[in-house]
N, C-alpha and C positions, 0 to 999 in steps of 0.2 A: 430717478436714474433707471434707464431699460437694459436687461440683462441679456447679453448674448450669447451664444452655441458656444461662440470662444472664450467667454468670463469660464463657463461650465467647465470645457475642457483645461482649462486652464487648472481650476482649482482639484480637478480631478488628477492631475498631472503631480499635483502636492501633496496626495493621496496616497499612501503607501499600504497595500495589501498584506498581512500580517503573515499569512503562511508563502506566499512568494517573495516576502520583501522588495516587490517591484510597483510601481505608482500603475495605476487602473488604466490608463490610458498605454503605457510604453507597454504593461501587457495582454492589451491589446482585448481587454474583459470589458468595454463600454460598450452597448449597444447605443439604442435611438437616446436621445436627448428630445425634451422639450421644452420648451421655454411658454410661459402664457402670463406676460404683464410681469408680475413677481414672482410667480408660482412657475418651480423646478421642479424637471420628475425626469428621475436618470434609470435606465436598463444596464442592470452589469450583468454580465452573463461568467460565472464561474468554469472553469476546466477541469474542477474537482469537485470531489463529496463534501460538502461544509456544513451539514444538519445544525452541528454545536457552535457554528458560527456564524452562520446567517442573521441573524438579532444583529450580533454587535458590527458586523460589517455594515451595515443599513444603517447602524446607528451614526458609525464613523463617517460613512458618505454624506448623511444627511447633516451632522454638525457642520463639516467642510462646506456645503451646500450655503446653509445661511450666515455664512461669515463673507460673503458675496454682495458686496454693495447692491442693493435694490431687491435681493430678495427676502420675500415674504413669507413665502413656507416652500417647504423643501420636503420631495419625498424620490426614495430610493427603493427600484425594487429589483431583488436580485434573487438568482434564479441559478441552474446548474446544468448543464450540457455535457456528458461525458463523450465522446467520441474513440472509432478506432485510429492506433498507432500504424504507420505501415512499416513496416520492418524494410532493411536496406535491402535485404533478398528476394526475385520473384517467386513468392514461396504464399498459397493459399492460407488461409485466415483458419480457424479452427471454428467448426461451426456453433453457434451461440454463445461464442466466446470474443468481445473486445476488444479485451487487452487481456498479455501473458505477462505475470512478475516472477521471474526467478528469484527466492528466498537460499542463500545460499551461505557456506562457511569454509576455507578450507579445512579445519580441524574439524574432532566431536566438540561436545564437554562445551561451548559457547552458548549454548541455549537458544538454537538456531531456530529449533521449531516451536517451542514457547513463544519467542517472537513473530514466527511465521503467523498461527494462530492465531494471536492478539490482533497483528495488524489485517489480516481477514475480517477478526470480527469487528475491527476500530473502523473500516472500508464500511461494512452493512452499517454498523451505529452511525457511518455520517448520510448517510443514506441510499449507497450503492448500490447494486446488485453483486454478489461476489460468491466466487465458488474458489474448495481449498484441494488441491490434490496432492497426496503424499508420495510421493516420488522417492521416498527411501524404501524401497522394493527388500532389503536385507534389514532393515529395524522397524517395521513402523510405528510411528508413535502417536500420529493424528487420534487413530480412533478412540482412544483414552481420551484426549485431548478434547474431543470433543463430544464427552460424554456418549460413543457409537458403540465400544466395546461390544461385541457378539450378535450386533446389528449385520443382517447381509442386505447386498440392495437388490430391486425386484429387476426384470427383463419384461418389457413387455409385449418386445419381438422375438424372441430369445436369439437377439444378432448383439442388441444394446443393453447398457443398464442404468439403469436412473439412480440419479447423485441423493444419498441421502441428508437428509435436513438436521440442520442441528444450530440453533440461537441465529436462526435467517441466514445463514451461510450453505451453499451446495457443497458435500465433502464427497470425496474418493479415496481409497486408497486399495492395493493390495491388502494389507488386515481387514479389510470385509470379508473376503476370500476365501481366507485359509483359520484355521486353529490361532490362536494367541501365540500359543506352545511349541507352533508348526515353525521349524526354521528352513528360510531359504535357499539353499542349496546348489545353485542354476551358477552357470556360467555367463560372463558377458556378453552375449548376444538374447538369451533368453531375457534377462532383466532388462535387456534397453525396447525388445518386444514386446515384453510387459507393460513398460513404462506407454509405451505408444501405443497402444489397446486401451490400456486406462485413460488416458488421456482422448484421443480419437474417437471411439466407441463409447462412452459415457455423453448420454441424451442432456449435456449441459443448459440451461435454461435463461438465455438472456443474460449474461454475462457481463457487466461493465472490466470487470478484475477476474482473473485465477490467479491466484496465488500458487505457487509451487512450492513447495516446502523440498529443497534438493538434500539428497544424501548430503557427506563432507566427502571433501575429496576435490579432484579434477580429472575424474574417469571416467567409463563409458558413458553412464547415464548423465551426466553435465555435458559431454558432447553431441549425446544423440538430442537432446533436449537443443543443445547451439545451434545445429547441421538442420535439423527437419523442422524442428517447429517453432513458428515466427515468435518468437520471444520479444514483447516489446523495450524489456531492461531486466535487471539484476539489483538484487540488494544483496550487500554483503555486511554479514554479522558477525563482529570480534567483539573479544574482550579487549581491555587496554595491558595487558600481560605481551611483554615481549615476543614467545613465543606462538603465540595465538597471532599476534601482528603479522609475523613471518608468512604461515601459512592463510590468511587472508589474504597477503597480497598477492599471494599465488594463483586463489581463487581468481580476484579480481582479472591479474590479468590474463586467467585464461582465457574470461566470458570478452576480453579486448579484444585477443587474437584472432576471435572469431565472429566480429563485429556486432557483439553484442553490448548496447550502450550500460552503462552504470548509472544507475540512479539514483546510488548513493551508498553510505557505510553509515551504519547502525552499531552504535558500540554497546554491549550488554553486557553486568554487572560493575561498571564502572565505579561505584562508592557501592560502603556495605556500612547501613544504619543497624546498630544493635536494638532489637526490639525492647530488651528488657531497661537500659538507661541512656538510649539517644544517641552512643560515640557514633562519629559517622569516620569510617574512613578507608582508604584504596587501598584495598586489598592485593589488588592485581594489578596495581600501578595507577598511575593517572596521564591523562590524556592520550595515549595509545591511537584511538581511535580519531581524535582530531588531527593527529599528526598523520595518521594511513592518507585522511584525506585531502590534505596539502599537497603532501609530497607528489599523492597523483593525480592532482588536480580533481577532485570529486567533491561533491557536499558532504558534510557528516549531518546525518535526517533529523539525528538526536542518540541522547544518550540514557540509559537504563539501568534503574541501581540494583544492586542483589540484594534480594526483599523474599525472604519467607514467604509472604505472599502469593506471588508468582507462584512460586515450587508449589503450594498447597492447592490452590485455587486450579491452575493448569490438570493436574493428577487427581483431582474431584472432576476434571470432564465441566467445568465451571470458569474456562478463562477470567484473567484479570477484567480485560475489558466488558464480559457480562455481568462474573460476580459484582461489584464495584465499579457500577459504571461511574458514576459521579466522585469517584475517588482522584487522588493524583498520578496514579500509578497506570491508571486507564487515561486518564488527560493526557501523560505522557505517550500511550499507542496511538489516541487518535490524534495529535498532533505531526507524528512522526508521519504517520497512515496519509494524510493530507496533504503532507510536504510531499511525499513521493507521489500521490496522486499528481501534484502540481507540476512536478517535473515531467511528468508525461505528457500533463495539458501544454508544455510549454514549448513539445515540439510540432506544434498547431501544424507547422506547415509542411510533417510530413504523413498528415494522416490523409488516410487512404478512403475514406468516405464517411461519408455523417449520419448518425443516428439520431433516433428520436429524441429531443428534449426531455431531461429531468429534472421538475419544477419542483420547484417546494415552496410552497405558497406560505406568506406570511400570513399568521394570525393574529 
């Protein structure tokens, strides 16, 4: 029996992609097909970072593959293409920068930037390029976070400054700048300056992602960040606590008003496992964060338990996701990290030009 382009497509069709939940073909991630006698060999071209999943995608393609009357051997090779987003505004691109993700809460006290972080570093571990900028001009908390504390960065024109390195991630922030100790003091106009000198002025380098780690709130620095710079989406970070819900959805539908797309809600510490004998239980309620994203039609990316962990690992300047990358806790960032990368590959058809291919060859 001879196997044709459309047996392929077909069973491709039956295929369901694990971090999109959508079959290979409807999204639209098939490249060339070949077909020789028995012998199948499929091109799927990803729209996200998938380092940690690459294996078992190729594995799942290629089982699908030989369950195809007449074929004989079956191989799948798939590959990663990040491109840029164009944002709905004629508003210029930030130079060696992608894509922009707004990391955002409207409360403190949610763990907005412990997730910020993670999901930066979950972004390089699937194999991105990604840079982190801390955008909390009045607290910042990155440079801890990422092990920089009392690091400043160089100028090598003294116009720019080059993003310091930290576990393959480019960071910024205000705390390079100033004292630890030093508080900021400035009016709303000075910090939304700031915010756009750091941002602008920082010699970013090849960028698939920046991360934004946003103050809380929905003030200047959230709107000058909506109004000037192309932001390709938002993530918003609650607890499942009533009160935390409120002010998320606040957040959310500021970044709306201002046609800034959501790419999802990330709910964070949703169960709380006792380290010493295992109880597991919602502290802060449950499901909060599935419900925010019902009611307003958005994904929920995933969900994050309150784990000691986290809090230790983060304030070592040693994120989850590098302390323990092979942990569950890091499985959960870069799952999450993936889905929203995917959501961005998903609005293929409004990006604004193509960049170089990012392979990753299988071994």
């Amino acid at each position: 029996m001879s196997v044709s382009h459309a047996d392929v497509q077909s069973a491709l069709s039956q295929t369901v992609d694990p971090t999109t939940g959508r079959d290979y073909v409807t999204g639209k991630t098939v490249g060339a097909i070949h077909v020789d006698g028995g012998a199948v060999r499929v091109e799927v071209v990803l729209g996200y970072p998938a380092r940690s999943v690459l294996g078992s995608v190729r594995e799942q393609i290629e089982a699908r593959l030989r369950q195809i009357p007449g074929v004989t051997a079956a191989q799948a090779e798939v590959s990663v293409k990040i491109v840029s987003h164009a944002v709905q505004r004629p508003m210029p691109l930030v130079p060696g920068v992608r894509n922009i993700v707004a990391v955002a809460s409207g409360k403190g006290g949610v763990g907005k930037s412990t997730v910020a972080v993670n999901l930066a570093l979950a972004l390089a571990a699937e194999g991105a390029s990604v840079g982190l900028l801390d955008a909390d001009i009045y607290g910042p908390s990155q440079p801890q976070m990422l092990g920089l504390a009392g690091q400043r960065p160089e100028s090598a024109d003294g116009k720019t400054l080059e993003p310091l390195l930290s576990h393959g991630v480019q960071g910024m922030s205000i705390g390079f700048l100033i004292d630890a100790e030093q508080p900021m003091v400035w009016r709303g106009p000075m910090v939304t300056q700031a915010l756009e000198q750091l941002l602008r002025d920082t010699r970013w380098r090849d960028l698939d992602y920046l991360i934004v780690d946003m103050p809380p709130g929905t003030g200047d620095i959230q709107l000058t960040l909506a109004q000037k710079v192309p932001v390709t989406g938002a993530v918003i970070v609650t607890t499942p606590q009533d009160i935390a819900l409120l002010d998320a959805r606040k957040g959310l539908k500021m970044f709306e008003k201002v046609n800034v797309p959501i790419l999802g809600v990330v709910e964070n510490m949703s169960t709380h496992r006792c380290s010493a004998c295992g109880h597991e239980e919602h502290i802060f309620g449950g499901g909060g964060g599935e419900r925010l994203a019902q009611e307003e039609g958005v994904e929920l990316l995933g969900s994050l338990p309150l784990d000691i962990r986290i809090r230790e690992q983060a304030d070592s300047g040693n994120p989850t996701v590098v302390a323990d990358p092979d942990g569950a806790l890091a499985g959960a960032f870069r799952a999450i990290a993936r889905r929203m990368a995917a959501r961005i590959a998903e609005r293929a058809q409004d990006f604004s030009e193509s960049f170089p291919k990012i392979v990753i060859k299988n071994t």
